[in-house]
N, C-alpha and C positions, 0 to 999 in steps of 0.2 A: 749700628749699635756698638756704644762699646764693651767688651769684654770685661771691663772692670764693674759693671754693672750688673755682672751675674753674682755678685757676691754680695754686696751691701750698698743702701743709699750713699753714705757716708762711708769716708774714706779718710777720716782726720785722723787712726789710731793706725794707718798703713806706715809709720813711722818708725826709729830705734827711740829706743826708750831716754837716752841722751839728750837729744832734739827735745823732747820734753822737761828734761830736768833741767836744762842750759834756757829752755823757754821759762819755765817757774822763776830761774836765777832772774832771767833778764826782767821781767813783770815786779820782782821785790825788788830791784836794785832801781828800777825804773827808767829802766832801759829800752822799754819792749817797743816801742814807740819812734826809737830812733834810727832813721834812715840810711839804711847799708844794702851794698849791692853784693851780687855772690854771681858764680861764673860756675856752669857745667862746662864741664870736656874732658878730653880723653889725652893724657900724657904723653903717650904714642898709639901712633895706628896699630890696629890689629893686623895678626897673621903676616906680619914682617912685611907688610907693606908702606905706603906713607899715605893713605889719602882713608875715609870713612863714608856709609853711605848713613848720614844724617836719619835715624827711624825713631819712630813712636811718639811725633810731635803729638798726630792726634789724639790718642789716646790720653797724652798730657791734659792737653789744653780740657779735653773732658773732664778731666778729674778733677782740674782745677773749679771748672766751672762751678762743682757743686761740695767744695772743698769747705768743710767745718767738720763743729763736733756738738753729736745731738746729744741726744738728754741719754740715751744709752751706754754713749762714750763717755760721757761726763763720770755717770755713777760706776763706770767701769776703772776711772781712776781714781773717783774717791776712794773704791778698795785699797789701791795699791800702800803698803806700808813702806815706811824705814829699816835699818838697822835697829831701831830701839823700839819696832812696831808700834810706833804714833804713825797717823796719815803721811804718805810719802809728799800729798800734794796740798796747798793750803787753800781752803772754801775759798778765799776771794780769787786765786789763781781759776779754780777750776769754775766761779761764777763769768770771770772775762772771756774761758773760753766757748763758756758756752753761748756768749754774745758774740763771739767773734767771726766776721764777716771781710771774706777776701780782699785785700784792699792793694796789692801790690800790681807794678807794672813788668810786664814779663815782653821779654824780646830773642829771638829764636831763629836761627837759619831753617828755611822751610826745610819740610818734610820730603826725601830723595835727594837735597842736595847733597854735592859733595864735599865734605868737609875735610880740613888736614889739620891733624893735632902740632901744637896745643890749642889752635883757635877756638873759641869758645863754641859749642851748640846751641847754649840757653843763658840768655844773663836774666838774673831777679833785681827788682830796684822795687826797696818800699823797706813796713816795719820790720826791724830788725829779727823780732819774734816769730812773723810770719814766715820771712824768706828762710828763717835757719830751719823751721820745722821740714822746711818743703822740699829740704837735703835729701832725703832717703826717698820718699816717693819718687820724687824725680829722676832721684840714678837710678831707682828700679826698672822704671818705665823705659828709659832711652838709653841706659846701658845695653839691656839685652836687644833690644828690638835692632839699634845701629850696629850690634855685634853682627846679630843674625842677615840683616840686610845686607851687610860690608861681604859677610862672606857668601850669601847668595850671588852678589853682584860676579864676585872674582869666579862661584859655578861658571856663571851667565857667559862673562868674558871668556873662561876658558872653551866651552864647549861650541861659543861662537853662533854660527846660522844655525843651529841644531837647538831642540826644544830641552827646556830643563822642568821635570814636574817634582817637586816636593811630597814627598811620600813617607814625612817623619812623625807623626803624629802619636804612634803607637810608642816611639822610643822617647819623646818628648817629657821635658821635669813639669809632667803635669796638666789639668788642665787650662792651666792659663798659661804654662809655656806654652803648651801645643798652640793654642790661638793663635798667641802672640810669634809665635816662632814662624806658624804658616801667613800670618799677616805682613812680616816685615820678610818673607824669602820672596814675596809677589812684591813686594816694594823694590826689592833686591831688584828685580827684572826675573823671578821663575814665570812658567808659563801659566801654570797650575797649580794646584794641590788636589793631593787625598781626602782634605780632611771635609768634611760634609760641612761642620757648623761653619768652620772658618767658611766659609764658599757662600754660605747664608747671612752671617755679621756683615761680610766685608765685600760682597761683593764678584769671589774669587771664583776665576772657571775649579770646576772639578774633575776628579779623571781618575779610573779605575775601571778592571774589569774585575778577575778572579785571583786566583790564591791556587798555594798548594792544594788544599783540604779539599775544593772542587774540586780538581781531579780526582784525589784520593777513597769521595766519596762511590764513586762508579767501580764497577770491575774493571776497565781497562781505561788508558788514556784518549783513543780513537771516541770511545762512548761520550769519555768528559766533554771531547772538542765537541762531539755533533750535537751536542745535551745544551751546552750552553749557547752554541749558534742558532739553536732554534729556540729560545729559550730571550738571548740579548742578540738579534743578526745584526745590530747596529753598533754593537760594543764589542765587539770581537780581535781581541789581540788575548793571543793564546799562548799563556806561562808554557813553556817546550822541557824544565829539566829536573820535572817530577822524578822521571826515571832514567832514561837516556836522551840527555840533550838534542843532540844528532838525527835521533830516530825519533825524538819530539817534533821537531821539525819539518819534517817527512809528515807524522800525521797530520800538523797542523795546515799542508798545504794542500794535503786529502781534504779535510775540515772544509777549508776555502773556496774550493773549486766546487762543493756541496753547496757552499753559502751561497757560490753566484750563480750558479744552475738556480735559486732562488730569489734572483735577485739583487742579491746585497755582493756587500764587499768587506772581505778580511783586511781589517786596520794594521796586522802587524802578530808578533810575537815578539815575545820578552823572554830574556836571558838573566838568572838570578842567582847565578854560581858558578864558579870552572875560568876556565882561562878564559876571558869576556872576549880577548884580542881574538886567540883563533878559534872560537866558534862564532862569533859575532862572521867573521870572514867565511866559515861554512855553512850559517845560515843566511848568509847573503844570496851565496851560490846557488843554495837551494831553491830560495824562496824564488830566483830569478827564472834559473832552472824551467820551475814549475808555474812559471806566467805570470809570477806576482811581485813585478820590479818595483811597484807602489809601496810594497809592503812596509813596513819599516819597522827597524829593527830596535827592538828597548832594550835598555840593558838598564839590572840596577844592582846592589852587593856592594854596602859600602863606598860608595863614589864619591869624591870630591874634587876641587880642580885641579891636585897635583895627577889622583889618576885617569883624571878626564884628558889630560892633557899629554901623558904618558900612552894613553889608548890612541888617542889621535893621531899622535906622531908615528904611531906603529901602523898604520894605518887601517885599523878596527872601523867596519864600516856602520857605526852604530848614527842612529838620526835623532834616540829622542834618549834622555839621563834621566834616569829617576834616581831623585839624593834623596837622603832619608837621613838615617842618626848622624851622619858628620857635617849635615848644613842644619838642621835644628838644635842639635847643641854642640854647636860650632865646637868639633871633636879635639881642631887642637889649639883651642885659646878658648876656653869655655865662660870667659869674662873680656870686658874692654878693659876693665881698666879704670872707669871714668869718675873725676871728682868734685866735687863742690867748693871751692871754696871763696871765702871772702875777698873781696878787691878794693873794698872802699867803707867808709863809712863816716857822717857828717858827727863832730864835734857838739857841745853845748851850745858854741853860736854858729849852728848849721854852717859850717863851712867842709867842704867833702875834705876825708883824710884818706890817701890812701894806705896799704896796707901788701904785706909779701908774707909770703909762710918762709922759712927758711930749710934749707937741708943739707945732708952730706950730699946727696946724691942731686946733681944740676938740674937734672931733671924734675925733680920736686917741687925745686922751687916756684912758686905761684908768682904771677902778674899782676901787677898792683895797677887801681883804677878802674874805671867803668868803661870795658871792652866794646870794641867794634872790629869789625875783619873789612877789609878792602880787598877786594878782588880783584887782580887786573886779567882785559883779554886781549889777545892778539886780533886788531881788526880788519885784518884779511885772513886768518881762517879761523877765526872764532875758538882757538886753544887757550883753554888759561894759563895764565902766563908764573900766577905766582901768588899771595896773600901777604898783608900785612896787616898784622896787630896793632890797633892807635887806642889812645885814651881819648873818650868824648870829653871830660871834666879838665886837663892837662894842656894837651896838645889837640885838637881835636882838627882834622885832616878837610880840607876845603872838598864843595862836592864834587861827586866822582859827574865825569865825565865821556861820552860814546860808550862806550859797554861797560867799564867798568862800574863795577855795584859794591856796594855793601850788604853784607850777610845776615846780619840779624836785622829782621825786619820786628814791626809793634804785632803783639799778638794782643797781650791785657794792656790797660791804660784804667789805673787806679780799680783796677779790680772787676773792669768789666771786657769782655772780649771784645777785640776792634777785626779781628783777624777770620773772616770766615773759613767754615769748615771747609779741606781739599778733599777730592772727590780720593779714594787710594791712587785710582787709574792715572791720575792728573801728577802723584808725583808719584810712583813707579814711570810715568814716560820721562817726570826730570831726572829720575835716578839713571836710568839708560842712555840719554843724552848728556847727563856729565860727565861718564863714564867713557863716552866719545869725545868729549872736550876734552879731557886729561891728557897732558903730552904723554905722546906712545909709551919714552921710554919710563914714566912712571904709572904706566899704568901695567907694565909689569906683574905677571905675579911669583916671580924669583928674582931678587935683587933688584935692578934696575936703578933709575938717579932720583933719588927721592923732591917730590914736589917741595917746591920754596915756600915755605911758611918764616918772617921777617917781624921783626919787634919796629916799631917805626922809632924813630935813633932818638928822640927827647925818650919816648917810652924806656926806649933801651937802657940808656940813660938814668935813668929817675930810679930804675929797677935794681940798677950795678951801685946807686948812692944810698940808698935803703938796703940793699945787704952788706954793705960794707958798713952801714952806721949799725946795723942790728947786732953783726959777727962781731963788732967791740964792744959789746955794751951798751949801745942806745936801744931804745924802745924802739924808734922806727928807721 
């Protein structure tokens, strides 16, 4: 199921209100009809690295499917007024759109791959009307999900053979963040989530035992543990720092050795406050101490991969991460970044034009043409080696051959999906195998040599003669 579908059938008014004005102009001018292509991506990688884990194709590709505007959105813009309160939008504008039916060709690097900015994630080709409105859905969708994934992944890498569970739900912008946010940290490579619906939508294991408030509901903490081990004997990993960490610990291996006189077996205890390094190290001791070297040990309190990686080195003997508010709203880049814009668009006598945005800042500047990524790999140890950017309409690049691919593959073809649905499982395993294909030193998560992303040299080219004819005065 997709999540976008707990709100409304229709999803034509999920837009800024621009996109609709800039659609009105295009429809009176007689525009609306003419063939232009537009480019999602992200300007730079998030969280100072250089590479992205490509999220929320699906979710896309769903919205699109059932993408217009019913008779409810219609009369919802007929309200809207001007400045001089006549209708903002004119009856024949808002009769096409309510005839109007998806008609564009969408192409898109699958879902988990790894992507390196600027290379596109999503290019649109079709009526100029339709791809401009599809601006703000779209960043919506695969901004946040490739944010949330990118930084689950760098969790995942940092904490390495040890389990990562998603336990951000409660601190999540909402309830489509929270979905959306525990969808794409399982895309990332987490192990799990907390959250119940996400675990039902999508697929995803779930994982939880108890909370402070359990303990707190009993007279003593010895009571809580043996209350709940008799109560879940199969769910038993026992929060220890109600009161005293230390002597949490202690009871919880009293708890244990109770469980397996019955049978079962204590999964662990969890650490949720205090120096995680040295009591993580004294409930090791203990737990070993006391017979139960299985045990394993959770820690959660704000975690992410700088102090997942910081814990490690110190050598904190912790097995399993529970991340919560700083991998669902990726705490310290809480956006990608990522933008829409134009690269192309066919003239009076259909001939393609391309197109560049201009800026002070280099980075801004857009790629003109109808994008493709080439991927090259090393074919003896299957590393990617690097990506370049080509124009299909321009220069377009002979095909790839032994491993080498191209990125965006066909999802729609004139407005009907060619692209079947991926299973989550199928590309969280591609997000964790790129994530192995990435040369070491850029997979990095402090510095390192940033992955090669390369304009191909006409593209370069063509790009460097359009901003120098724009920066004097030409149009293009």
């Amino acid at each position: 199921m997709n999540p976008l579908d707990l709100y409304r059938p229709s999803l034509g008014l999920l837009t800024d209100l621009y996109q609709l004005t800039m659609a009105a102009g295009y429809w009176a001018l007689g525009l609306h009809d003419r063939q232009a292509v537009f480019h999602l991506y992200a300007r730079k990688a998030p969280f100072g690295g250089s590479w992205a884990v490509a999220g929320g194709l699906e979710p896309a590709l769903g919205m699109l499917e059932g993408w217009g505007f019913d008779t409810d959105d219609v009369d919802y813009l007929a309200e809207l007024t001007g400045n001089d309160g006549e209708p903002l939008f004119a009856s024949g504008f808002l009769r096409y759109l309510s005839d109007l039916r998806f008609s564009c060709d969408v192409d898109a690097v699958p879902e988990g791959s790894l992507v390196a900015p600027p290379a596109p994630l999503l290019r649109v080709r079709g009526p100029l009307l339709q791809a401009q409105i599809l601006e703000t859905p779209l960043l919506t969708v695969l901004n946040f999900q490739t944010l949330i994934a990118t930084k689950a992944a760098r969790v995942v890498l940092a904490a390495g053979d040890d389990h990562v569970l998603e336990f951000g739900l409660r601190r999540a912008q909402g309830i489509d963040g929270g979905l959306s946010a525990s969808r794409a940290a399982y895309l990332g490579g987490a192990t799990a989530t907390s959250n119940v619906l996400a675990g039902r939508l999508f697929g995803i294991p779930v994982k939880g035992t108890h909370a402070h408030s359990w303990i707190m509901v009993f007279e003593d903490e010895p009571e809580a543990f043996a209350s709940y081990a008799s109560a879940m004997p199969n769910n038993c990993v026992f929060l220890v720092d109600t009161y005293s960490t230390v002597e949490g610990v202690h009871r919880a291996v009293a708890a244990g050795k109770a469980l397996r006189a019955q049978g079962h077996e204590m999964v662990g205890i969890r650490l949720d406050s205090g120096d995680l390094c040295a009591l993580s190290k004294e409930a090791r001791r203990i737990l070993d101490a006391g017979g139960f070297p299985d045990a394993a040990v959770v820690a959660s309190n704000d975690l992410d991969e700088h102090r997942i990686v910081a814990l490690k080195a110190a050598g904190a003997p912790i097995g399993v991460w529970g991340v919560g508010t700083r991998l669902v709203t990726a705490h310290d880049q809480p956006s990608l970044g990522g933008v829409y814009k134009l690269g192309a668009i066919q003239d009076e006598a259909g001939t393609w034009q391309p197109r560049v945005k201009l800026s002070e800042n280099i980075a801004k500047v857009s790629i003109p043409g109808c994008l493709q990524v080439r991927r090259r790999v090393d074919p003896d140890t299957g590393l990617f080696l690097g990506d370049t950017i080509w124009d299909e309409h321009s220069h377009p690049l002979a095909p790839a051959t032994g491993e080498d691919h191209d990125l965006l593959v066909p999802c729609f073809r004139s407005g009907r999906r060619v692209l079947d649905a991926v299973p989550l499982a199928v590309s969280r395993a591609r997000a964790r195998a790129g994530v192995a294909r990435m040369p070491e030193s850029a997979r990095s998560l402090s510095g390192g040599t940033p992955y090669p992303v390369v304009l191909e040299p006409q593209l370069d080219a063509l790009r460097a003669r359009m901003v120098t004819a724009a920066r004097s005065g030409g149009a293009r």
